[in-house]
C-alpha positions as a Markdown table, in Angstrom:
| # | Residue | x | y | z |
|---|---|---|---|---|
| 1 | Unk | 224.1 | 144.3 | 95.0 |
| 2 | Unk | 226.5 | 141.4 | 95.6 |
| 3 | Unk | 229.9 | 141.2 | 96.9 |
| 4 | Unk | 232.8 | 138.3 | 96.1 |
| 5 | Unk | 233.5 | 135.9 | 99.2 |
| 6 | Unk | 235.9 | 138.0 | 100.6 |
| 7 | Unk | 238.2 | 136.2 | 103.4 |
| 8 | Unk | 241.4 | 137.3 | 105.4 |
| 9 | Unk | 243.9 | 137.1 | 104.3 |
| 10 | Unk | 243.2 | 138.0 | 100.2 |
| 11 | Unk | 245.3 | 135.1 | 98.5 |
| 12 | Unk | 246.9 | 137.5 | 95.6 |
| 13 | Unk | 250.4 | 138.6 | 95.4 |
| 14 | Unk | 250.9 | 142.5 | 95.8 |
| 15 | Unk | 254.4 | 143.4 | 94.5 |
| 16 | Unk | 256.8 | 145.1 | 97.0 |
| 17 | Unk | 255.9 | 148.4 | 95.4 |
| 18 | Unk | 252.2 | 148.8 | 97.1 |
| 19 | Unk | 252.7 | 150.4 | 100.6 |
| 20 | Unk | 249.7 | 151.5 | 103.2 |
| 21 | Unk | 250.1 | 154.2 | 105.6 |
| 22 | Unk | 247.9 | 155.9 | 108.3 |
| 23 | Unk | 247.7 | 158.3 | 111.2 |
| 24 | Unk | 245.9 | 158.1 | 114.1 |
| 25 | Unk | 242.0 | 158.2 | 113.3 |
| 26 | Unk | 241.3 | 154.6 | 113.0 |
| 27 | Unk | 245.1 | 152.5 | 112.7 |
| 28 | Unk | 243.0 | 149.4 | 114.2 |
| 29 | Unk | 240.6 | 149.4 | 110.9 |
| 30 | Unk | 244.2 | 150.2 | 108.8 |
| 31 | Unk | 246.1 | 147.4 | 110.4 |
| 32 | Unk | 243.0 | 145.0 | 109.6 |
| 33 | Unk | 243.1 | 146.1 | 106.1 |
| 34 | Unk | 247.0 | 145.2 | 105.9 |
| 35 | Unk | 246.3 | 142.2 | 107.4 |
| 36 | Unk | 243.8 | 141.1 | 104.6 |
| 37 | Unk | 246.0 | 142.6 | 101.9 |
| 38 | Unk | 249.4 | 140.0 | 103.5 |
| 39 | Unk | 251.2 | 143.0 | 104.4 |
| 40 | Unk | 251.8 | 145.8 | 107.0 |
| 41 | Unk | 251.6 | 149.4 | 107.7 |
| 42 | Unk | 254.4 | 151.4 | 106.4 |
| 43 | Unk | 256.0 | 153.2 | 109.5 |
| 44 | Unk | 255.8 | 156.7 | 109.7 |
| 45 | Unk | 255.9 | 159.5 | 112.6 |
| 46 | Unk | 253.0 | 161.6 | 113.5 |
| 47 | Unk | 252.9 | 163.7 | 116.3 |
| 48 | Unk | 252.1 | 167.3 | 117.7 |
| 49 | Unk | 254.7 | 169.5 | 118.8 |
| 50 | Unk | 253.9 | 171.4 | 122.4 |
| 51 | Unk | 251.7 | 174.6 | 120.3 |
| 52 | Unk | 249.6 | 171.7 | 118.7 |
| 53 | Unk | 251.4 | 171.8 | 115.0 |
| 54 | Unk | 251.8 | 168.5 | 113.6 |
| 55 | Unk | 255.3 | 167.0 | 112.2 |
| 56 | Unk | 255.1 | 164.1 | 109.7 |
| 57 | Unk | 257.7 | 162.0 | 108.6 |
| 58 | Unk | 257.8 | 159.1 | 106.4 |
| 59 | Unk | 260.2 | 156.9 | 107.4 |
| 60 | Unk | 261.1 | 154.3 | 104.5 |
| 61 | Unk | 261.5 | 155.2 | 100.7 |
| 62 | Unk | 258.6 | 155.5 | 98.6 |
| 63 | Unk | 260.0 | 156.6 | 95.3 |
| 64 | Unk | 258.0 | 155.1 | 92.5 |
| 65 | Unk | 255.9 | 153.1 | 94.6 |
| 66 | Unk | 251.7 | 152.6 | 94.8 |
| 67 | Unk | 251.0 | 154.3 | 98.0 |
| 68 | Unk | 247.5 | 154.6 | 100.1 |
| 69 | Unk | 246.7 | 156.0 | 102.6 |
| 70 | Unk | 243.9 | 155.1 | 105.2 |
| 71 | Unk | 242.7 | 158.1 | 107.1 |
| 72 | Unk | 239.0 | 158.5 | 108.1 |
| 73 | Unk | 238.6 | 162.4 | 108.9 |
| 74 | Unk | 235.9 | 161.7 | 111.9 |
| 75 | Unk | 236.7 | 163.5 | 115.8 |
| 76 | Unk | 238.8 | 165.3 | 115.8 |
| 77 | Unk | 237.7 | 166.2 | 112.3 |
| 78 | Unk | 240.5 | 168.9 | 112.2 |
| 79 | Unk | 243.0 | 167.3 | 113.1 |
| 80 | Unk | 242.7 | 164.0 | 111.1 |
| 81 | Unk | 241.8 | 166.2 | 108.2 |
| 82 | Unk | 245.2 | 167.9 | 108.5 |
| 83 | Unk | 246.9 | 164.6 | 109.4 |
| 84 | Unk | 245.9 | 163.0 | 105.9 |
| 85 | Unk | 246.8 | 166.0 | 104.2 |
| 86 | Unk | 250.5 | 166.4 | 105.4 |
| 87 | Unk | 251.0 | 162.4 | 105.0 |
| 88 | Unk | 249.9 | 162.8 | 100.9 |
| 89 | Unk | 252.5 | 166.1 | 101.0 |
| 90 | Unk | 255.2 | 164.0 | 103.0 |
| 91 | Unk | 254.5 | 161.2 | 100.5 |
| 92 | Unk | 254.0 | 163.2 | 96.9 |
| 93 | Unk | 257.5 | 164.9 | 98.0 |
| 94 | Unk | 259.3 | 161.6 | 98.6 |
| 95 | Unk | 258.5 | 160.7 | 94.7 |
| 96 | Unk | 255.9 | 158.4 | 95.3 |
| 97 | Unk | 254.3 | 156.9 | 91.9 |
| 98 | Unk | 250.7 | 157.3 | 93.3 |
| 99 | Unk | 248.9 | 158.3 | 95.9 |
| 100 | Unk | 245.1 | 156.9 | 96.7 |
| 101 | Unk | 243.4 | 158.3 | 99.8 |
| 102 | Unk | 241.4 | 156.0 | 101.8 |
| 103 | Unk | 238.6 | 157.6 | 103.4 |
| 104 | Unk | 236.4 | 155.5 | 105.1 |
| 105 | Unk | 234.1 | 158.2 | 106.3 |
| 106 | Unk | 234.3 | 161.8 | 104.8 |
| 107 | Unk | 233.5 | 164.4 | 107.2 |
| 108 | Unk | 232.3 | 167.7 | 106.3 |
| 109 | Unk | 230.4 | 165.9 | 103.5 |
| 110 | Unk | 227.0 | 167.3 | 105.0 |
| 111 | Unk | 228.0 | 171.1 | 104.1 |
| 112 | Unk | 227.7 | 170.1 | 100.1 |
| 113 | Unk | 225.5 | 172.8 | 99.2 |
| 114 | Unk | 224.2 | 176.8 | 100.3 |
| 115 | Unk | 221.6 | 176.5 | 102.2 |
| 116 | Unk | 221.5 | 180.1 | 103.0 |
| 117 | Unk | 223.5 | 182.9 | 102.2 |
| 118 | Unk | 226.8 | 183.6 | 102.4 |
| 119 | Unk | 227.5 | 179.7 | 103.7 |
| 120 | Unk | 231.0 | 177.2 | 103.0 |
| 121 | Unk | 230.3 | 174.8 | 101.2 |
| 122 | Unk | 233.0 | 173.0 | 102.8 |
| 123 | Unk | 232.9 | 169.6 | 101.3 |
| 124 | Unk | 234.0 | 170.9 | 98.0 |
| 125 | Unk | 236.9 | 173.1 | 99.6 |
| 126 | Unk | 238.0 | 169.9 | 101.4 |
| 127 | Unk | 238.0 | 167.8 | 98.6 |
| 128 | Unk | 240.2 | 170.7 | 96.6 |
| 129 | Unk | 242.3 | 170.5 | 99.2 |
| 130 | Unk | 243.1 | 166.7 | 99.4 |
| 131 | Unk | 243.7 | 167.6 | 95.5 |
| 132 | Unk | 246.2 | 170.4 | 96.5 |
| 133 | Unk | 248.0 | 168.1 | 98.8 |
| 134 | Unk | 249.0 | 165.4 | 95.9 |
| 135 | Unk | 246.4 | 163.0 | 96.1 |
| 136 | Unk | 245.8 | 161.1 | 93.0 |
| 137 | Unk | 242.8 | 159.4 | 93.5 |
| 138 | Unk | 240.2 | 159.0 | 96.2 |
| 139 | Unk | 238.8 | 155.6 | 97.6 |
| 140 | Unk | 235.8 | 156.9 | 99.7 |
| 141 | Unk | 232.8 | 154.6 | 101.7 |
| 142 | Unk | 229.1 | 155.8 | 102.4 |
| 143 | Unk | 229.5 | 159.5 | 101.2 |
| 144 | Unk | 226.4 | 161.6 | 102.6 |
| 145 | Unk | 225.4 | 162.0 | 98.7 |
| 146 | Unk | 226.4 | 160.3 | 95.6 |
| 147 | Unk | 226.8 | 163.9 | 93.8 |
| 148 | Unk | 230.0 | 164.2 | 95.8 |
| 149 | Unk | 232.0 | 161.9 | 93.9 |
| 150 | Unk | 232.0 | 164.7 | 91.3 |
| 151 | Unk | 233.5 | 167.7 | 94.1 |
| 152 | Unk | 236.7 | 166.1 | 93.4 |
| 153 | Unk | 238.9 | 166.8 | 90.3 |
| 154 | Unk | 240.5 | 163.1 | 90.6 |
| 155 | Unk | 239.6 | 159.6 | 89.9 |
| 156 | Unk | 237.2 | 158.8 | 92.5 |
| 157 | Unk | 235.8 | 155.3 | 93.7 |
| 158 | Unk | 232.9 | 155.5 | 96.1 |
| 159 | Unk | 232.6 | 151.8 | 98.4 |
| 160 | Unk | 229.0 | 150.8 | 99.9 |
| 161 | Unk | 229.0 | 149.0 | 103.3 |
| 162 | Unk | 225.3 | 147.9 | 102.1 |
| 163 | Unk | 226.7 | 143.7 | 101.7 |
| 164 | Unk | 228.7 | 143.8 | 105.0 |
| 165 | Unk | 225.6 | 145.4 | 107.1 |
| 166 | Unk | 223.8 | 143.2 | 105.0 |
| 167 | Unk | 225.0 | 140.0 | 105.8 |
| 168 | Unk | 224.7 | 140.8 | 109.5 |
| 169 | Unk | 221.3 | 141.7 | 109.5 |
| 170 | Unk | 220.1 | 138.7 | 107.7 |
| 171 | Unk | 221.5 | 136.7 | 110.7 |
| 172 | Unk | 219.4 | 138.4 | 112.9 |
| 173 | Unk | 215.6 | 137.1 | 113.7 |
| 174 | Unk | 213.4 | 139.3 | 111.1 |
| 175 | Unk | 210.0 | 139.3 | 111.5 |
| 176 | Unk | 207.7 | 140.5 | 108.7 |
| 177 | Unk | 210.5 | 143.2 | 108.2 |
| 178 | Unk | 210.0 | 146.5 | 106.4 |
| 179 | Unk | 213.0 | 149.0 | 105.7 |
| 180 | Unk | 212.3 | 152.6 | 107.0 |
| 181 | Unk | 214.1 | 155.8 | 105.7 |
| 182 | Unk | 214.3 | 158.3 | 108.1 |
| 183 | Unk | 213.6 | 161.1 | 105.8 |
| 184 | Unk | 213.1 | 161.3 | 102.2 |
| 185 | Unk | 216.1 | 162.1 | 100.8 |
| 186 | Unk | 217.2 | 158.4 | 102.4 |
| 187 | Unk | 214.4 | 156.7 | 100.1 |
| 188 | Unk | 217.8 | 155.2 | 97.3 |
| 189 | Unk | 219.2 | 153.9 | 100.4 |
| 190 | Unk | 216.1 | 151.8 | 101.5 |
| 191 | Unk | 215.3 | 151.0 | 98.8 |
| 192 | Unk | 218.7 | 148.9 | 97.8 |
| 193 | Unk | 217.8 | 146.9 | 101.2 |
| 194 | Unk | 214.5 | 146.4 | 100.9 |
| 195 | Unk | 215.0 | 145.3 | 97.3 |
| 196 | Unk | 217.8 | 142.4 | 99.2 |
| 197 | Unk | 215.0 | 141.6 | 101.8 |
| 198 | Unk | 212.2 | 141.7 | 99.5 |
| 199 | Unk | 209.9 | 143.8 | 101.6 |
| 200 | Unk | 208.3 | 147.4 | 101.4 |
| 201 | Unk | 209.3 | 150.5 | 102.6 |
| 202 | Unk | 208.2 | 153.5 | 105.0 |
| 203 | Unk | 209.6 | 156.8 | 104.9 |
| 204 | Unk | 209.3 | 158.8 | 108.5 |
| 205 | Unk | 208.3 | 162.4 | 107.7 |
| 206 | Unk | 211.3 | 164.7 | 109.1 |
| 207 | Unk | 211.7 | 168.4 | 109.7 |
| 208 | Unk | 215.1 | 169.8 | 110.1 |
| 209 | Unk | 214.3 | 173.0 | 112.3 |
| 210 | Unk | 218.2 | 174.1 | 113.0 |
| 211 | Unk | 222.3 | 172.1 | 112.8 |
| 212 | Unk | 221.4 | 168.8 | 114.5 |
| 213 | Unk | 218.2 | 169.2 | 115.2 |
| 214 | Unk | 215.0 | 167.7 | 113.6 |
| 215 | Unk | 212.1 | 167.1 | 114.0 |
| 216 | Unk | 209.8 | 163.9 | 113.7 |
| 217 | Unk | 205.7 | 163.8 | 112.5 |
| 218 | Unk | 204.8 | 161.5 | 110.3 |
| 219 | Unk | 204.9 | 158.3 | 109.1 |
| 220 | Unk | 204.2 | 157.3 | 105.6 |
| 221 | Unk | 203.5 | 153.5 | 104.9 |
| 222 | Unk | 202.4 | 150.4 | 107.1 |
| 223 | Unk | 204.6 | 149.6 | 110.2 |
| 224 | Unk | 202.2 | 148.0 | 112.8 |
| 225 | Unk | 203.4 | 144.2 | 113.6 |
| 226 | Unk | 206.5 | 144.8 | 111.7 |
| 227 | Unk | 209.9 | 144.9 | 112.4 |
| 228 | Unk | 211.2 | 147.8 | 111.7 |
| 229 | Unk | 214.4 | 148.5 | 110.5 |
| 230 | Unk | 216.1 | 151.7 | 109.9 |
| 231 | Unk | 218.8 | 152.7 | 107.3 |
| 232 | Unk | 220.6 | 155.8 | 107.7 |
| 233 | Unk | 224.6 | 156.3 | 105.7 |
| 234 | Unk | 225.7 | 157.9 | 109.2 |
| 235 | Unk | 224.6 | 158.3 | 113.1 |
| 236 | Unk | 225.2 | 162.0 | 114.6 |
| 237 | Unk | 223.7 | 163.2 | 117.9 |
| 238 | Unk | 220.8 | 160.0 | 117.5 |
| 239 | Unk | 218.3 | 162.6 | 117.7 |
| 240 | Unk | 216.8 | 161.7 | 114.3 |
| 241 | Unk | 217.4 | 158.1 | 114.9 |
| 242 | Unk | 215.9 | 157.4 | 118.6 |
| 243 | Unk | 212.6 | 159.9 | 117.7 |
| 244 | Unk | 212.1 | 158.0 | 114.7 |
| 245 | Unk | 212.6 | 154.2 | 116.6 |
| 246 | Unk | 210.0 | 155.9 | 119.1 |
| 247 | Unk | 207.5 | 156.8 | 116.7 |
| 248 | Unk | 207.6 | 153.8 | 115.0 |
| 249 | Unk | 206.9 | 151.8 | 118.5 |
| 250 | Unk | 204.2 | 153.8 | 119.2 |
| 251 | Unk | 202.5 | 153.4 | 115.8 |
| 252 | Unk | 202.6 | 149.3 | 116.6 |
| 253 | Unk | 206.1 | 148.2 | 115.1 |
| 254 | Unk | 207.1 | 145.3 | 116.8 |
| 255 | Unk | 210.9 | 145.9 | 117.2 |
| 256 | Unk | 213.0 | 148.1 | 115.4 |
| 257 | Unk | 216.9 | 147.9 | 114.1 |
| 258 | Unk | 218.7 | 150.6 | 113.0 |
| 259 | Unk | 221.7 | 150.3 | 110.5 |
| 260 | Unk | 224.2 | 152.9 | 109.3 |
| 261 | Unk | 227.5 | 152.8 | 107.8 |
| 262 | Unk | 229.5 | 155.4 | 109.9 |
| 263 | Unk | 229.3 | 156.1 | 113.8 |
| 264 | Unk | 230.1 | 159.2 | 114.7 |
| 265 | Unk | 228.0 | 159.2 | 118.0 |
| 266 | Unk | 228.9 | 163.2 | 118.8 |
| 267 | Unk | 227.3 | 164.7 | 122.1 |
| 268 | Unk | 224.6 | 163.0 | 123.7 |
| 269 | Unk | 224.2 | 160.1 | 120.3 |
| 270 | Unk | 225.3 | 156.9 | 122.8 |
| 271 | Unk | 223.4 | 157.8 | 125.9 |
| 272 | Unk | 220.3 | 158.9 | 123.4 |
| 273 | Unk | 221.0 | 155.3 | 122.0 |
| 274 | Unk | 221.5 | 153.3 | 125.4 |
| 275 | Unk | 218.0 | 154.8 | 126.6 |
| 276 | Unk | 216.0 | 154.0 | 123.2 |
| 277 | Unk | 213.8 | 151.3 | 122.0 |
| 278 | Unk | 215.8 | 150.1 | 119.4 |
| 279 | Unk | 217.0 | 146.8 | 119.9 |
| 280 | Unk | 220.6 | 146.8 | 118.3 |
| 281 | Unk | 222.6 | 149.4 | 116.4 |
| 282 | Unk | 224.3 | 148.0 | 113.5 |
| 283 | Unk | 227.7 | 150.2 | 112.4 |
| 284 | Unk | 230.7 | 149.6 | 110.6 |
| 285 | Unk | 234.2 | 150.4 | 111.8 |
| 286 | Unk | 234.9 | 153.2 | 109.5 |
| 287 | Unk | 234.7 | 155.0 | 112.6 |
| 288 | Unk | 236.4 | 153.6 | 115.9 |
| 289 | Unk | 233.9 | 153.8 | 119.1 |
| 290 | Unk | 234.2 | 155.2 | 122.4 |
| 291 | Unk | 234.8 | 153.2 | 125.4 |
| 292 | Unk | 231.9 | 154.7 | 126.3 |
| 293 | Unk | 229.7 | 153.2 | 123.1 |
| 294 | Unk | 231.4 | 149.9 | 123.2 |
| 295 | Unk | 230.2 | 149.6 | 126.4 |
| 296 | Unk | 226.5 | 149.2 | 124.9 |
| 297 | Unk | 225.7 | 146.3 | 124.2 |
| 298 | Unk | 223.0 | 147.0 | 121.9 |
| 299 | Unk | 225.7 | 148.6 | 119.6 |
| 300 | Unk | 227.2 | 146.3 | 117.1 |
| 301 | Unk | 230.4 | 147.1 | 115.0 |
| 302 | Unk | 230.9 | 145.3 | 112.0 |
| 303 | Unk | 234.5 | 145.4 | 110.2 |
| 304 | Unk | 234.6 | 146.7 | 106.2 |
| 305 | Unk | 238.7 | 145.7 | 106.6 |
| 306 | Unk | 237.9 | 143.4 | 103.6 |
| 307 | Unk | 235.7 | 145.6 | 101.6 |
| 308 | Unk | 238.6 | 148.4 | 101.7 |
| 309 | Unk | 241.3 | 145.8 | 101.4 |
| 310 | Unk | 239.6 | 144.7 | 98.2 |
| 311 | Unk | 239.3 | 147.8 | 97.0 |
| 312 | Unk | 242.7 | 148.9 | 97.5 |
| 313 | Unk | 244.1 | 145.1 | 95.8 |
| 314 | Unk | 241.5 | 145.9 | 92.4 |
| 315 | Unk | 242.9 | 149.7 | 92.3 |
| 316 | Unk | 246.9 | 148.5 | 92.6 |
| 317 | Unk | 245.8 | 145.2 | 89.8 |
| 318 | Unk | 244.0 | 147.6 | 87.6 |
| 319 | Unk | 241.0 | 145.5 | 87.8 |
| 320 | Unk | 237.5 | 147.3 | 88.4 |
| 321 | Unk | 236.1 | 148.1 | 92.0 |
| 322 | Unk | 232.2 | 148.5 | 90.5 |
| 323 | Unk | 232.2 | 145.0 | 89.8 |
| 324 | Unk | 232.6 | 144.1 | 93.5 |
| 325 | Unk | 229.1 | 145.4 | 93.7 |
| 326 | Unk | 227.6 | 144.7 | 90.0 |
C-alpha cells in the first residue's frame, strides 16, 4: 500500500464550483484540508438555541455546486451526528449539485451487527439516515469493518490512514520489530503493516466479557526482545490497549508502540495511557484531543489533512481514490 507525495498546498486548480463546509467536531482538521485543497471553508452558522435544538444556516449560494462536508461524528456523538445531518438538509435544499460527506471517523460503527436479541444495529440506521438527509456519497477513513461500506445505499469511498501512520513509525528507532493485533479480528490490519515492515506478527488472545470491557490471556507468537508494536483502527477507554502493552512487557518485549487511526480516548483511555508501558501512541487527527491528552507527551497526532484533501480533489476531477493506495 503506497500513497502519492502528497504536499500542502495540492498544485491543481478546483473550479469555483467545489465548496467545503463543517460544523464544530474537528474545524482545525477541515481548515487544514482547505488549506491543501487552495481554498477555504464555506461560512455557515451553527449553533444551539437555549433548549439545546440546533439552527443551521448556510450562508452563501450553493446552487449547482460540488459540495463536502467534513464532519467526524466523535463526542459528542449526538450532537455532531445531528450537526452533519441538518448541514446535508440545509445544503440538498439550497440546490446544491452534490453532496459528499466527509467522515473521518464514523461513530456508532461498532453496533454493526445483533449480538443478542432484540439489539440496534445502529450503524446501519445511521448510515440510512445520512442517506435520508441528501447525502450523495460518502468519503469515510478507518471504518471499524470493511463490510460497512456496503450499510450505505450510496457511492461510498472508504480512506486508510495505514501510509500516514506509516511513514511516522518508520522514523521512529525499531528494533527487531513485530506487528501485534490486539485480537483476532485485527489480524487484516497487521498484517498490511507487517507486510510494509517485513516482519511477523502476534495476535494477543482477547475476551470481551461486557461494553468496554475485555479481557487479556494469551499471547500467540514470539515477542521476547522485540519491539512491539500494536495496531488497532481506533482507541476507546485504553483498557484493551494498556493490558495488552502490559502483557507483552512482561512476556520479554523490549518496548512497545501502539498505532491507531482514530482517538477517541473516552473515560479513563488518557490517564490509562499516561500510566502504561507504552512508549508513544501514534493517532491521526480524525479526532481532535483533549487538553488533557495533548498534554501527554507520549501521545503523538499525526494529520491525514492531505489524505482527505486528496480524496476530496480525485472525487471533484473524477479521477479514482483506490489508486491513491494501489
Amino acid at each position: 500500500m503506497t500513497l502519492p507525495e502528497l504536499q500542502l498546498p495540492r498544485l491543481s486548480d478546483l473550479s469555483e464550483s467545489v465548496k467545503l463546509f463543517t460544523g464544530r467536531a474537528n474545524p482545525e482538521l477541515a481548515e487544514e484540508i482547505a488549506a491543501y485543497l487552495n481554498t477555504s471553508i464555506s461560512p455557515c452558522v451553527v449553533k444551539n438555541f437555549s433548549d439545546g435544538e440546533l439552527y443551521v444556516r448556510i450562508n452563501e449560494s450553493v446552487r449547482g455546486d460540488d459540495v463536502f462536508v467534513i464532519q467526524p461524528t466523535c463526542n459528542p456523538v449526538n450532537d455532531n451526528l445531528m450537526e452533519m445531518l441538518m448541514i446535508i438538509d440545509a445544503l440538498k435544499r439550497a440546490s446544491a449539485k452534490s453532496v459528499t460527506a466527509v467522515i473521518p471517523y464514523f461513530g456508532y460503527a461498532r453496533q454493526d451487527r445483533k449480538t443478542s436479541g432484540r439489539e440496534s444495529i445502529s450503524a446501519k440506521l445511521v448510515a440510512d439516515l445520512i442517506t435520508t438527509a441528501g447525502a450523495s456519497r460518502v468519503l469515510a477513513m478507518d471504518l471499524h469493518t470493511g463490510q460497512l461500506q456496503g450499510f450505505f445505499n450510496i457511492l461510498t469511498d472508504h480512506l486508510y490512514a495505514t501510509p500516514v501512520l506509516y511513514n511516522y513509525l518508520i522514523s521512529r528507532p525499531l528494533y527487531n520489530p513485530v506487528i501485534v493485533s490486539p485480537d483476532a479480528g485485527g489480524v487484516e490490519r497487521a498484517r498490511v503493516y507487517a507486510k510494509k515492515l517485513d516482519c511477523p506478527i502476534a495476535i494477543i488472545d482477547k475476551r470481551r466479557t461486557a461494553h468496554n470491557v475485555a479481557e487479556v490471556f494469551h499471547i500467540i507468537g514470539e515477542v521476547e526482545g522485540r519491539t512491539c508494536i500494536l495496531v488497532d483502527d481506533m482507541i476507546d477507554t485504553a483498557g484493551t490497549i494498556c493490558s495488552g502493552a502490559k502483557l507483552l512487557m512482561e512476556r520479554g518485549a523490549k518496548e512497545v508502540y501502539v498505532v491507531a487511526a482514530h482517538a477517541v480516548f473516552s473515560g479513563p483511555a488518557v490517564e490509562r495511557l499516561a500510566a502504561s508501558p507504552i512508549k508513544e501512541v501514534i493517532v491521526t487527527d480524525s479526532i481532535p484531543l483533549s487538553d488533557q491528552a495533548k498534554s501527554v507527551s507520549k501521545i503523538k497526532q499525526i494529520s491525514i489533512a492531505s489524505l482527505l484533501g486528496e480524496a476530496i480533489a480525485r472525487i471533484h476531477d473524477s479521477e479514482s481514490v483506490s489508486a491513491m493506495f494501489s
